[in-house]
C-alpha positions as CSV (number, residue, x, y, z in Angstrom):
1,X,56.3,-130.9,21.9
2,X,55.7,-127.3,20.5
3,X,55.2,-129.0,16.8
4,X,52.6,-131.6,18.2
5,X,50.7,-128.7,20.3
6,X,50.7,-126.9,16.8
7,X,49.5,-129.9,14.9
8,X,46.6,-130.9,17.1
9,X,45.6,-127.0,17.3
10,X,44.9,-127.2,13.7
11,X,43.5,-130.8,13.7
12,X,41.2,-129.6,16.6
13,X,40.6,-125.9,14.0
14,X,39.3,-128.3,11.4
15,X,37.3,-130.5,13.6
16,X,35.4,-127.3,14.8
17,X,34.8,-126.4,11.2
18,X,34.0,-130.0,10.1
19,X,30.8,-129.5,12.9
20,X,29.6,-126.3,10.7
21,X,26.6,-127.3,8.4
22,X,27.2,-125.2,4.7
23,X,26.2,-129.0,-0.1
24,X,19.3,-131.6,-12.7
25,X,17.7,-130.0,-13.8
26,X,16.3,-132.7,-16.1
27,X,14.5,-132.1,-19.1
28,X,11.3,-132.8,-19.3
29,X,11.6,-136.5,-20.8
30,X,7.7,-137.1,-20.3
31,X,6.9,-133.6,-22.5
32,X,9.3,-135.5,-25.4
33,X,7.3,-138.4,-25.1
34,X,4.4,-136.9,-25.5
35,X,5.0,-135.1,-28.4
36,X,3.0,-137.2,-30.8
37,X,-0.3,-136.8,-28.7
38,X,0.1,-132.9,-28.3
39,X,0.8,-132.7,-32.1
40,X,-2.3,-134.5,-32.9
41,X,-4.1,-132.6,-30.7
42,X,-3.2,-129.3,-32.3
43,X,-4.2,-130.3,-35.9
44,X,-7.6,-131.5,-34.7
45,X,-6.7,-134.8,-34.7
46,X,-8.5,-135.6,-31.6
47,X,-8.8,-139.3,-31.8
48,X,-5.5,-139.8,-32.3
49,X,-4.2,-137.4,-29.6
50,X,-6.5,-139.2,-27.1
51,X,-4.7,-142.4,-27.8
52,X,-1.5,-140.9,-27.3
53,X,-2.0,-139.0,-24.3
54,X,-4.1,-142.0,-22.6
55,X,-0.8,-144.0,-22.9
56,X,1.4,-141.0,-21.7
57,X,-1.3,-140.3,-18.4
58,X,-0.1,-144.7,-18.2
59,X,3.2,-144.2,-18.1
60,X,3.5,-140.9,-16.1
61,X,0.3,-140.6,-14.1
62,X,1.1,-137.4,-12.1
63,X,2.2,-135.5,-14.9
64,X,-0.4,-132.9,-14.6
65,X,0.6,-130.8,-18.3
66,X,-0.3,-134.3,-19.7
67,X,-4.0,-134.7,-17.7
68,X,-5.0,-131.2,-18.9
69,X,-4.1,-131.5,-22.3
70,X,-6.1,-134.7,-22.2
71,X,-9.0,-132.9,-20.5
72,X,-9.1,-130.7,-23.3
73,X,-8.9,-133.3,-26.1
74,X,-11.9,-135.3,-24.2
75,X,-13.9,-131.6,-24.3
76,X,-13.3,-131.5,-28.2
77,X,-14.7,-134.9,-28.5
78,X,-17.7,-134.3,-26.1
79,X,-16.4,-136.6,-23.6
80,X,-17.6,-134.2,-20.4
81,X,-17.1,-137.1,-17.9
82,X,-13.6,-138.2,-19.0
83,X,-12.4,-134.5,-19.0
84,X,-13.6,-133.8,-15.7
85,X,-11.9,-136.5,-14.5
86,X,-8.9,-135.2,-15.9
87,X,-9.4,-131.8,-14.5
88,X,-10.2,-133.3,-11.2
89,X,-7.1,-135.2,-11.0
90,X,-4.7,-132.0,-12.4
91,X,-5.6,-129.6,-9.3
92,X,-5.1,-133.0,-6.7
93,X,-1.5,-133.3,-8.0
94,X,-1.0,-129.4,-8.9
95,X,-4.0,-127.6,-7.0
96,X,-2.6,-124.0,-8.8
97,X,-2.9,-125.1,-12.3
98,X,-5.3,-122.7,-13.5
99,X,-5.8,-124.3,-16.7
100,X,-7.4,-127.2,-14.7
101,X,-9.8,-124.6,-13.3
102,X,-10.3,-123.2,-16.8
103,X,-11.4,-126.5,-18.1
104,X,-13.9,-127.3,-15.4
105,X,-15.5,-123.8,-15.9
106,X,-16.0,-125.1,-19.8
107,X,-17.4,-128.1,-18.0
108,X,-19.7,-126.1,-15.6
109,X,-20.8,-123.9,-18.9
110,X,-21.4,-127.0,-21.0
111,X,-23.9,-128.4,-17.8
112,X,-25.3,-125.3,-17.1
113,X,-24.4,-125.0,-13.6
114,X,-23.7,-121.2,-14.2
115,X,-22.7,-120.8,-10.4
116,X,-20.6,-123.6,-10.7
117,X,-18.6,-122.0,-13.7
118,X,-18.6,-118.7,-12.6
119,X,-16.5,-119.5,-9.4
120,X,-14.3,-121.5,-11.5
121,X,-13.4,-118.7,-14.1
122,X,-13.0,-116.4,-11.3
123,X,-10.2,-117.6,-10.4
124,X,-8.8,-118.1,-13.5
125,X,-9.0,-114.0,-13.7
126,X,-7.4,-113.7,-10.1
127,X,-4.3,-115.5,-11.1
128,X,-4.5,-114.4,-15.1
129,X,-6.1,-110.8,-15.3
130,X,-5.6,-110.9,-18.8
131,X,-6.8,-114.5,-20.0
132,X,-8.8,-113.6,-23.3
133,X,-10.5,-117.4,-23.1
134,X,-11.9,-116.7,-19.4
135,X,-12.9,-113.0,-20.0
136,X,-14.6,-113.8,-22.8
137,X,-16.1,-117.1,-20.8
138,X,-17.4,-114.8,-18.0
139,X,-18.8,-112.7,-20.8
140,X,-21.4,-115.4,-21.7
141,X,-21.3,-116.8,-18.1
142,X,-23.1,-113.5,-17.8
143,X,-25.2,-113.6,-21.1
144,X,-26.5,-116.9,-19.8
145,X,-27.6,-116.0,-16.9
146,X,-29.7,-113.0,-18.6
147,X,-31.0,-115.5,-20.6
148,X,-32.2,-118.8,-19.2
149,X,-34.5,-119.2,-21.6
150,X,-31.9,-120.1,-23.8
151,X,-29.5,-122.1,-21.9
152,X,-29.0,-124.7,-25.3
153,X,-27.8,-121.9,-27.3
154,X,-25.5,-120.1,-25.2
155,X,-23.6,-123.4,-24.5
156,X,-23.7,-124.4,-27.8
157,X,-22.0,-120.9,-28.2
158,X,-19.8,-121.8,-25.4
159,X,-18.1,-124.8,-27.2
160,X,-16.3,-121.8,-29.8
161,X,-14.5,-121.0,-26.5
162,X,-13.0,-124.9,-26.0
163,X,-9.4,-125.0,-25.8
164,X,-9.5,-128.5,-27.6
165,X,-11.2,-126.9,-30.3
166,X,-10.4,-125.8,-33.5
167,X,-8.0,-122.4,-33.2
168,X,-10.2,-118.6,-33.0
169,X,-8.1,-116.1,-34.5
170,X,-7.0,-113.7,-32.0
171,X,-5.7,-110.4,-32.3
172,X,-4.2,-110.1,-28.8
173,X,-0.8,-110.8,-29.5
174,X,0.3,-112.0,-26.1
175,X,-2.0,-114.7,-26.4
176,X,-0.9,-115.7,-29.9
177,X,2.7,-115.7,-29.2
178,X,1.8,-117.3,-25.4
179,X,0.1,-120.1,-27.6
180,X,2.7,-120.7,-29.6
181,X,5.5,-121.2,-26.7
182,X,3.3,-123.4,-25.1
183,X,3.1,-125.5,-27.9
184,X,7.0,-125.3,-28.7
185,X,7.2,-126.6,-24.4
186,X,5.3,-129.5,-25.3
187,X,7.4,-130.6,-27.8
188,X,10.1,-130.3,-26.2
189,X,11.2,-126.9,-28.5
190,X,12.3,-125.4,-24.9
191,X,14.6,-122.6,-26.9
192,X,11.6,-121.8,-29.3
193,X,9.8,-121.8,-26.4
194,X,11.6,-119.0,-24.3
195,X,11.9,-117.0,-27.5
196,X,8.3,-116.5,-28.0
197,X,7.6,-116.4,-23.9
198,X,10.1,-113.0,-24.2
199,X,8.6,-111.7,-27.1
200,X,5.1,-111.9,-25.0
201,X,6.6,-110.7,-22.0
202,X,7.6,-107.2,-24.5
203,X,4.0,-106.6,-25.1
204,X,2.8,-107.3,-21.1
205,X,6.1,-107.1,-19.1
206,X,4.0,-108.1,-15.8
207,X,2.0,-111.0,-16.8
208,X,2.9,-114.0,-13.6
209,X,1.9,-116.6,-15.8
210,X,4.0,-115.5,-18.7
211,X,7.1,-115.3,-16.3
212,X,6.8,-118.4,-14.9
213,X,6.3,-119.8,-18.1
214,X,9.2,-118.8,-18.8
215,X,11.3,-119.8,-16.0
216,X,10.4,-123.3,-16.5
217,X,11.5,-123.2,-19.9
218,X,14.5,-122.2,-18.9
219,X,15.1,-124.6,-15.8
220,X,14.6,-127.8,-18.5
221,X,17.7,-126.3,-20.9
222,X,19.8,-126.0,-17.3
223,X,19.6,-122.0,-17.5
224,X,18.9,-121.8,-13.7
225,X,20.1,-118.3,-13.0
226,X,17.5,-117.0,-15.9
227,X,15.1,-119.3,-14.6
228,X,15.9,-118.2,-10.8
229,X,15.5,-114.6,-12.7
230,X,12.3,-114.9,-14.2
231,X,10.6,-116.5,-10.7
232,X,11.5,-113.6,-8.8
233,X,10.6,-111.3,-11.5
234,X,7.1,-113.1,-10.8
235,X,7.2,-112.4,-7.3
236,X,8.2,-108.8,-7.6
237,X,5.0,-108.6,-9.3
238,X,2.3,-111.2,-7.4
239,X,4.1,-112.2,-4.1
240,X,1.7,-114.4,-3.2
241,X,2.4,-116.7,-6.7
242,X,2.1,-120.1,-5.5
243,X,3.2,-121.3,-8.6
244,X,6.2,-119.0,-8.8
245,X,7.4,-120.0,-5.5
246,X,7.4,-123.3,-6.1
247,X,9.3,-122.9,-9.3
248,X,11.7,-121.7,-6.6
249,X,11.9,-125.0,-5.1
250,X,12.0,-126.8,-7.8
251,X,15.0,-124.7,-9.1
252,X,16.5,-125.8,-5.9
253,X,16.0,-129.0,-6.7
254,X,17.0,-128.9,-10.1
255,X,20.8,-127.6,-9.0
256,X,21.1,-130.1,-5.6
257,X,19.7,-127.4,-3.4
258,X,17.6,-130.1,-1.5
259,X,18.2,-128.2,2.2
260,X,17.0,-124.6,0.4
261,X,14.3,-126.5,-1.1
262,X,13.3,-127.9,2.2
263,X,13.6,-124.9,3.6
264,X,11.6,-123.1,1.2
265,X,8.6,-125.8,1.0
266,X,8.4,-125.2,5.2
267,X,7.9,-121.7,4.3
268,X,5.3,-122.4,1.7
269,X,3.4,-125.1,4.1
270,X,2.8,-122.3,6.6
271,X,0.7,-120.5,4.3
272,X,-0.8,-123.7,2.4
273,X,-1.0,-126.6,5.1
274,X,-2.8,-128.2,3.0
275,X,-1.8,-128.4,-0.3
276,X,-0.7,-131.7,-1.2
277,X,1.6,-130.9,-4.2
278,X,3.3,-128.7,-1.0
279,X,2.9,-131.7,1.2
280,X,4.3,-134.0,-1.7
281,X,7.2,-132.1,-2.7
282,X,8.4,-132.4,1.1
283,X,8.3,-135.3,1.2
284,X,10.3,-136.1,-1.7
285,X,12.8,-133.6,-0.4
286,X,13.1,-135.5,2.8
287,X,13.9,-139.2,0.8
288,X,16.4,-137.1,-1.3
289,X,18.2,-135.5,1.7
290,X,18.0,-139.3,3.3
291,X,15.5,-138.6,5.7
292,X,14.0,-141.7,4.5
293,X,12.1,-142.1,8.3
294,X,10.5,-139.0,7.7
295,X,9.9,-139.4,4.4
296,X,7.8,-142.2,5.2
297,X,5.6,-140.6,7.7
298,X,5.2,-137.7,5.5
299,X,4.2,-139.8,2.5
300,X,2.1,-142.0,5.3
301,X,-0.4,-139.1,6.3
302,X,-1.3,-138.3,2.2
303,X,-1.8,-141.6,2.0
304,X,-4.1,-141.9,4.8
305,X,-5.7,-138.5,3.3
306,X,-6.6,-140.2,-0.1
307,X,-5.4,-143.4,-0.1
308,X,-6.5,-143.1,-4.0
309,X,-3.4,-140.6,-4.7
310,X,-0.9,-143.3,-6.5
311,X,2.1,-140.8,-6.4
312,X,1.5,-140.7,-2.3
313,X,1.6,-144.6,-2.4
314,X,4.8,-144.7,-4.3
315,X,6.5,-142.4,-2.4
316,X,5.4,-144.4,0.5
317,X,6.8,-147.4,-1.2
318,X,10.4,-145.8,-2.1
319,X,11.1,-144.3,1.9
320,X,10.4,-148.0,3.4
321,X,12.6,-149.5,0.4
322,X,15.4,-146.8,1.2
323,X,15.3,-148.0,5.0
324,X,15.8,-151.7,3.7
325,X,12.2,-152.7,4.4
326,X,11.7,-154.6,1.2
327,X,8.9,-156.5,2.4
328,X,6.8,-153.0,3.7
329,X,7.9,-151.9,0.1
330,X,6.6,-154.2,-2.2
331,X,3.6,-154.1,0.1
332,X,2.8,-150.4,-1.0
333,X,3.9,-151.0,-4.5
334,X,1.1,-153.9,-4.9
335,X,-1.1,-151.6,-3.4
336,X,-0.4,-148.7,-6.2
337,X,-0.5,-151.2,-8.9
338,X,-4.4,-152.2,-7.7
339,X,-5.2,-148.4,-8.3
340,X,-3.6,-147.8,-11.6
341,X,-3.0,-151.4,-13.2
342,X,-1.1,-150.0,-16.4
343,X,1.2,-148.1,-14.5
344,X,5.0,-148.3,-16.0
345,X,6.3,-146.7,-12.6
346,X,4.5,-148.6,-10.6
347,X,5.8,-151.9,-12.4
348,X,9.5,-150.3,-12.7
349,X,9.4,-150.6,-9.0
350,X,7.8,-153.9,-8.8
351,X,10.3,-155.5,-11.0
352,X,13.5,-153.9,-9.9
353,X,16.1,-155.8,-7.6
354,X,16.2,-155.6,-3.7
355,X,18.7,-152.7,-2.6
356,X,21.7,-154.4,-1.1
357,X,22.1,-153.4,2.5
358,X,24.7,-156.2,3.4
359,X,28.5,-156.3,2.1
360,X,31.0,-158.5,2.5
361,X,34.7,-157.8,1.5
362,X,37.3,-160.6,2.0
363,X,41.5,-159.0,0.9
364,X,44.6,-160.9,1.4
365,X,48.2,-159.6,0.8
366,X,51.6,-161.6,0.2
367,X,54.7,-159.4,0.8
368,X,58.2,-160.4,-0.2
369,X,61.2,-158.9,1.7
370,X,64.7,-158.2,0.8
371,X,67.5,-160.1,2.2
372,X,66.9,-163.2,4.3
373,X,63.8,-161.8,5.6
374,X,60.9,-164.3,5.5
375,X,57.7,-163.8,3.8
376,X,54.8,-161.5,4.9
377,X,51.3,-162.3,4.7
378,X,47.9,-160.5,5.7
379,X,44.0,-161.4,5.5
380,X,41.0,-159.7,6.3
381,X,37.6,-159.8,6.2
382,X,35.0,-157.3,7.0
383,X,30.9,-156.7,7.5
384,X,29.5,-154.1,6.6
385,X,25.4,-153.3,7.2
386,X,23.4,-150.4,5.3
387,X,21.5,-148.6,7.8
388,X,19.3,-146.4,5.6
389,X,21.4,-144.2,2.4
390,X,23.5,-142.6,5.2
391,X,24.8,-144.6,7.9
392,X,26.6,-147.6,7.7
393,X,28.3,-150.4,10.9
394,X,31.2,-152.4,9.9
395,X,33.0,-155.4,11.6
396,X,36.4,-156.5,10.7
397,X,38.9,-159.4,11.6
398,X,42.7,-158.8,10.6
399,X,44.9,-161.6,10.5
400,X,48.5,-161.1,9.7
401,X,52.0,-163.2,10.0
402,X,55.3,-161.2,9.8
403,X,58.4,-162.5,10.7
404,X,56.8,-165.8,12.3
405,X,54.8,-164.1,14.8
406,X,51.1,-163.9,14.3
407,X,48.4,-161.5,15.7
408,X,45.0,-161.1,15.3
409,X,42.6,-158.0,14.9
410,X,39.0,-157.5,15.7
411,X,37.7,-154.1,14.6
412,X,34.4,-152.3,14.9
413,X,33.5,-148.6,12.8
414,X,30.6,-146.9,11.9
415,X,30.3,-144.0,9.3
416,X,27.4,-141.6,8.8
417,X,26.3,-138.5,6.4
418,X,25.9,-135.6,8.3
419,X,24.7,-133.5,5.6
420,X,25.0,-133.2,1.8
421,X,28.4,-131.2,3.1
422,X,29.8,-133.2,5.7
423,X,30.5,-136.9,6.1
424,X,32.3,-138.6,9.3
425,X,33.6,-141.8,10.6
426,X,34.8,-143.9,13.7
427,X,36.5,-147.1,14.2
428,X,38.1,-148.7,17.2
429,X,40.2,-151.9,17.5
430,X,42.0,-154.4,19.6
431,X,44.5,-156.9,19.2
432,X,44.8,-159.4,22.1
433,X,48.7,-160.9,22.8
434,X,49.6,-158.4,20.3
435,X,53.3,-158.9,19.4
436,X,53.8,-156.1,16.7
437,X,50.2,-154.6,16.1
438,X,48.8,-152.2,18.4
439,X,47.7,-153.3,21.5
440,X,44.1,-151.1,20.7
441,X,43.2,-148.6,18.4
442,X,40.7,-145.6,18.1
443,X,40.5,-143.4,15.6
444,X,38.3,-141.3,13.3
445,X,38.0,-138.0,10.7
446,X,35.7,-137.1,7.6
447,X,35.5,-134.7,5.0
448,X,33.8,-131.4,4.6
449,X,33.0,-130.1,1.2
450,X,34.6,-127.0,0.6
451,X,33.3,-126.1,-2.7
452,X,30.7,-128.0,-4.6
453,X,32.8,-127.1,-8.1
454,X,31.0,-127.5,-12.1
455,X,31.6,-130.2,-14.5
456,X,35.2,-130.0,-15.2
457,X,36.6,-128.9,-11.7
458,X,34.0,-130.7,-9.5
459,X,33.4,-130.9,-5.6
460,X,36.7,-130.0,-3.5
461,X,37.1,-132.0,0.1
462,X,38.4,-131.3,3.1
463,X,39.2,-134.3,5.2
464,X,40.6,-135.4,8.0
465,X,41.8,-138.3,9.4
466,X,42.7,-138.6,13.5
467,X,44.3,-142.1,15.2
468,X,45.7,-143.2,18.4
469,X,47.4,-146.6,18.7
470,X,48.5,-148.2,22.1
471,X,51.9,-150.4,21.8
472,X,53.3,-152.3,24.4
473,X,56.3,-149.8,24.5
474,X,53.7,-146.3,24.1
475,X,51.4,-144.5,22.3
476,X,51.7,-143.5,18.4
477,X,49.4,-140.4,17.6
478,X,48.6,-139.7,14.2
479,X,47.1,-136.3,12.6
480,X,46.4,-136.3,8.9
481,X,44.3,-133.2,7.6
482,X,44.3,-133.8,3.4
483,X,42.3,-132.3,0.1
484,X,40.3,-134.2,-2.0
485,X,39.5,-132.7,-5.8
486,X,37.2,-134.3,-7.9
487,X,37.4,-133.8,-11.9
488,X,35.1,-134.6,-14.3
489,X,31.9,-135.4,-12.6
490,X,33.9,-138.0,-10.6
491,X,36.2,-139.3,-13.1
492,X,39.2,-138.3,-11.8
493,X,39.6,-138.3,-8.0
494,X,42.5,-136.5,-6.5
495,X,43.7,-137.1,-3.2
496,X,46.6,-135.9,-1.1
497,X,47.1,-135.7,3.1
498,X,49.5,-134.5,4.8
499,X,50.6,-137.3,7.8
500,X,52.1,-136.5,11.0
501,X,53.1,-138.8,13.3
502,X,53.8,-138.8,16.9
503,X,55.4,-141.8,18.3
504,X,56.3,-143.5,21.3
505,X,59.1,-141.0,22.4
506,X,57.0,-138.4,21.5
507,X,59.0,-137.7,18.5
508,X,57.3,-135.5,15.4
509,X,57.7,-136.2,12.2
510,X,55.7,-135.2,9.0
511,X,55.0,-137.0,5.9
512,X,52.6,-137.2,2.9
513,X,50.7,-139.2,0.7
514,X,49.2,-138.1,-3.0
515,X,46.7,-140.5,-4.7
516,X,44.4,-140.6,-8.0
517,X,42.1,-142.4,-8.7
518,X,40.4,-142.6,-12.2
519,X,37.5,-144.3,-13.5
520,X,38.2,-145.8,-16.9
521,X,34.4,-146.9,-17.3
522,X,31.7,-147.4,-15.5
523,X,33.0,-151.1,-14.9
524,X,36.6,-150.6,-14.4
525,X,38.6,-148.1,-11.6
526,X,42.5,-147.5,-11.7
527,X,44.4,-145.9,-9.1
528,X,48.0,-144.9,-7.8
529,X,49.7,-143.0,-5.6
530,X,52.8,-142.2,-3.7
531,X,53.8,-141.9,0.3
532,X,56.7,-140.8,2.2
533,X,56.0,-141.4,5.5
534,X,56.6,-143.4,9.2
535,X,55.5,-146.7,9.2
536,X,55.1,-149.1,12.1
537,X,57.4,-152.3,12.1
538,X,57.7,-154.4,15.6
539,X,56.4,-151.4,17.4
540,X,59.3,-149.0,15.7
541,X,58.4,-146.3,13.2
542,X,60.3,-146.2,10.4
543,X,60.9,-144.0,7.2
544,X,59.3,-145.5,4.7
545,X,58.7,-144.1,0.8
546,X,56.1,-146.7,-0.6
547,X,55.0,-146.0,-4.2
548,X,51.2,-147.9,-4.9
549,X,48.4,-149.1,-7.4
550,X,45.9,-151.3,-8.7
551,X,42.7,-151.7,-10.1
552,X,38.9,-153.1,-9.3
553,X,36.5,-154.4,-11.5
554,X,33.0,-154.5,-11.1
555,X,31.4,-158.2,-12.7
556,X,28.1,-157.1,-12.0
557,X,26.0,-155.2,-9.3
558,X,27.1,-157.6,-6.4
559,X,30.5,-158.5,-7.1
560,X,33.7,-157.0,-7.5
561,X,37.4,-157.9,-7.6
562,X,40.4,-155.9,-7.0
563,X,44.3,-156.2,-6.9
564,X,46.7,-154.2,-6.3
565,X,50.8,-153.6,-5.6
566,X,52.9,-151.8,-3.6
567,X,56.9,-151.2,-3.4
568,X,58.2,-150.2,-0.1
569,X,61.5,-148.8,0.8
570,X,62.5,-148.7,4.1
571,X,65.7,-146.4,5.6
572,X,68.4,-148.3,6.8
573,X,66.0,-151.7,6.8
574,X,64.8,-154.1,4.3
575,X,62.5,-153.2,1.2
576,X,59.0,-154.4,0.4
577,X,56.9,-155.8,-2.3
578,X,53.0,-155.9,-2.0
579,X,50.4,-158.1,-3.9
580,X,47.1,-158.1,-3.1
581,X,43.8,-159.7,-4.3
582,X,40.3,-159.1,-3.1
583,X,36.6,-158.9,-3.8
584,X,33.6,-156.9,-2.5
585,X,29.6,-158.9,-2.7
586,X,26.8,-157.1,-2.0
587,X,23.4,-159.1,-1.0
């Protein structure tokens, strides 16, 4: 009694601690295709550089570095309409980008609406002091305005100051060498890039535009602690930098941080309501963290906003396909294809399979015994429904025949993520006329991540796993706390519990079990493990030392087969061979 008081103290310890809630960057792919396009661009190959960035805006239509370098390639080839447009749709998807703002003050210029530029280049200057281009934009903002009389020569004038146009020297060297980087980012030069970002943060340590620059730069090689660095840096300086805060969350993002980020974007949303890249970003956060419910009313009011914003509609589209609603999907996916027809994401979605919320597994073992003992044998088949990315119902029937007496299992579980850190389960089951099963059965446990780990040594578990089973002569109780290690991003699975069992005399006794599993390819898992523990026979618990394997094989995304064996040796009883088939189909 003493050891079973001690055991369910600490099962009931790491129950209380399993309630506590504690958990790529990707480089830029778009920025590498778009290389060509920016290239042309910057040898005055404008024609060119419009065809290439018209098919990157195609294939990535809220990237908002690609729409302003188009905006300025359609200002070097006098295309004011298809700029603005660009412009316009930048500052919807980013409404901080201030080289969006820049353009449309060119744009303002070029027209002669002088008010119009003027409130644009202003606040280019309150985020960028030090912006040679807008100073020296207000400069003949303010020449023009002294001299109406002239307005076709000052905006002729005006077109020297194009950022699509053909390179002024400049002797500030912060704006040379913040040039430069910019061009190394969108080639994908990130290194280069952060190189020249320093060298211009040497001459003008407190630029927030320089700093975040360089932050971003450093997020897409997977430097987040520079990045995180550089983003404070820019806070220290401006703390009201929009776009240094959300660099912030997109760090979080970038290293799995989705609850900082989350918490950070609720932050941001009480000083911008109504920013919609705010607004956007939360939503996204909320379909990553599997809030796909949320996620859906979230993406629902932008798109009731501007039912013109395709990103909104898509995002729309991905919460009702993450609930299973394929039908409400597709639905929001035709409707993003109508506003941007040569859309590649938009098709991507349209063309990939239904998610499979429904499973079906179906397992049978044939056991030899030693001696004159007849043959086992065991079949089950189980249910099991996706409710959304987290939560998951499963019905089972258990049939099994051992030593000519049959019984019959129905079982019913359910098992939900808590949290990107904790994971639980729950399962109850009853056997009617049970002659050597348990009469009924509850049970449960899950696993709380400990550590989240790197590459090599990844994410360290710790579990738990808790049953009671009713036999006809008493109650077995069994507490199995257990560590679960996982090695090269997932490769290499290590698992090992340590069992206790209580049985019907209320009897302790303590085993283990150690397991690893390893995943040859993507295709193919192995795994194999060892147990010396009690085992119920007839309602009796015996010793048992049972050494295990076997292997699964995926055939495609819906099927997959398994085997596996098992030797059992019983004390003072008969031993035990295992072989097992089964397969798993998702539909």
């Amino acid at each position: 009694m003493p050891a079973r008081r001690f055991i369910w103290r600490i099962a009931a310890a790491l129950a209380l601690n399993f309630c506590a809630s504690w958990a790529l960057a990707q480089t830029s792919e778009t920025e590498r295709l778009y290389k060509e396009g920016v290239d042309a661009r910057l040898h005055d190959r404008f024609d060119e550089a419009r065809s290439k960035l018209e098919e990157a805006a195609r294939l990535a239509p809220a990237n908002a570095d690609v729409l302003v370098q188009l905006g300025f390639t359609f200002l070097a080839l006098g295309d004011i309409g298809g700029a603005e447009t660009a412009f316009k749709r930048t500052l919807e998807i980013s409404p901080a980008y201030v080289d969006a703002k820049f353009g449309l003050a060119q744009i303002a210029f070029r027209r002669g609406d002088l008010p119009g530029a003027k409130m644009f280049v202003d606040q280019v200057l309150t985020e960028r002091p030090d912006d040679a281009d807008a100073k020296a934009l207000q400069v003949n903002i303010a020449k023009a305005e002294a001299e109406k009389a002239r307005p076709r020569a000052a905006a002729q004038k005006s077109d020297k100051l194009v950022r699509g146009a053909a390179p002024v020297p400049r002797p500030d060297p912060v704006v040379q060498l913040a040039d430069e980087a910019r061009k190394r980012r969108m080639e994908g030069r990130f290194g280069e890039a952060e190189v020249l970002y320093n060298k211009a943060l040497t001459h003008d340590p407190r630029n927030v535009d320089l700093l975040v620059a360089l932050g971003m730069v450093q997020g897409y090689q997977q430097k987040f602690e520079d990045a995180r660095l550089s983003f404070e840096k820019a806070l220290a300086i401006a703390p009201n930098s929009l776009d240094a805060k959300i660099g912030l969350v997109r760090l979080s993002i970038w290293t799995g941080g989705t609850e900082a980020a989350a918490a950070q974007l609720q932050s941001l949303s009480s000083t911008s309501p109504d920013n919609r890249e705010i607004l956007g970003l939360r939503a996204r956060v909320l379909l990553l963290e599997g809030h796909a419910a949320e996620a859906e009313a979230a993406f629902a009011a932008l798109v009731a906003a501007d039912g013109n914003d395709v990103d909104a509609v898509l995002g729309l589209g991905d919460a009702r396909r993450a609930q299973g609603r394929e039908k409400a999907a597709l639905q929001a996916y035709q409707a993003a294809l109508v506003l941007d027809p040569d859309s590649v994401d938009v098709q991507q979605r349209l063309d990939a399979p239904a998610p499979k919320f429904w499973r079906l597994d179906i397992d049978g073992n044939y056991s030899t015994l030693t001696g004159s003992q007849p043959d086992w044998s065991e079949g089950s088949i189980a249910l099991s429904r996706a409710f959304g990315p987290d939560t998951t119902l499963t019905a089972r029937f258990f049939a099994a025949t051992r030593f000519d007496h049959s019984d019959q299992q129905a079982e019913l579980g359910i098992a939900h993520k808590f949290s990107d850190l904790f994971s639980g389960y729950a399962f109850a089951s009853v056997t009617p006329d049970a002659d050597f099963l348990p009469q009924y059965a509850i049970g449960g446990g899950g696993a709380l991540l400990v550590t989240k780990g790197a590459d090599r040594f990844g994410p360290l578990s710790a579990t738990l796993d808790l049953k009671y089973e009713r036999y006809s002569d008493g109650d077995v109780e069994t507490v199995s706390p257990g560590l679960q290690q996982s090695l090269w991003s997932d490769k290499l699975v290590l698992t090992a519990k340590w069992i206790n069992v209580f049985d019907q005399q209320q009897h302790h006794a303590g085993g283990y079990l150690v397991r690893a599993d390893w995943s040859v390819v993507d295709r193919l898992r192995l795994f194999a493990g060892y147990s010396d523990a009690l085992e119920p026979s007839d309602g009796i618990m015996i010793p048992t030392q049972s050494i295990f394997g076997g292997l699964s094989f995926d055939l495609n995304e819906q099927v997959t087969l398994r085997t596996n064996f098992a030797h059992e040796e019983r004390e003072n009883a008969y031993n035990r061979d295992v072989y097992g088939v089964g397969m798993t189909w998702r539909f």
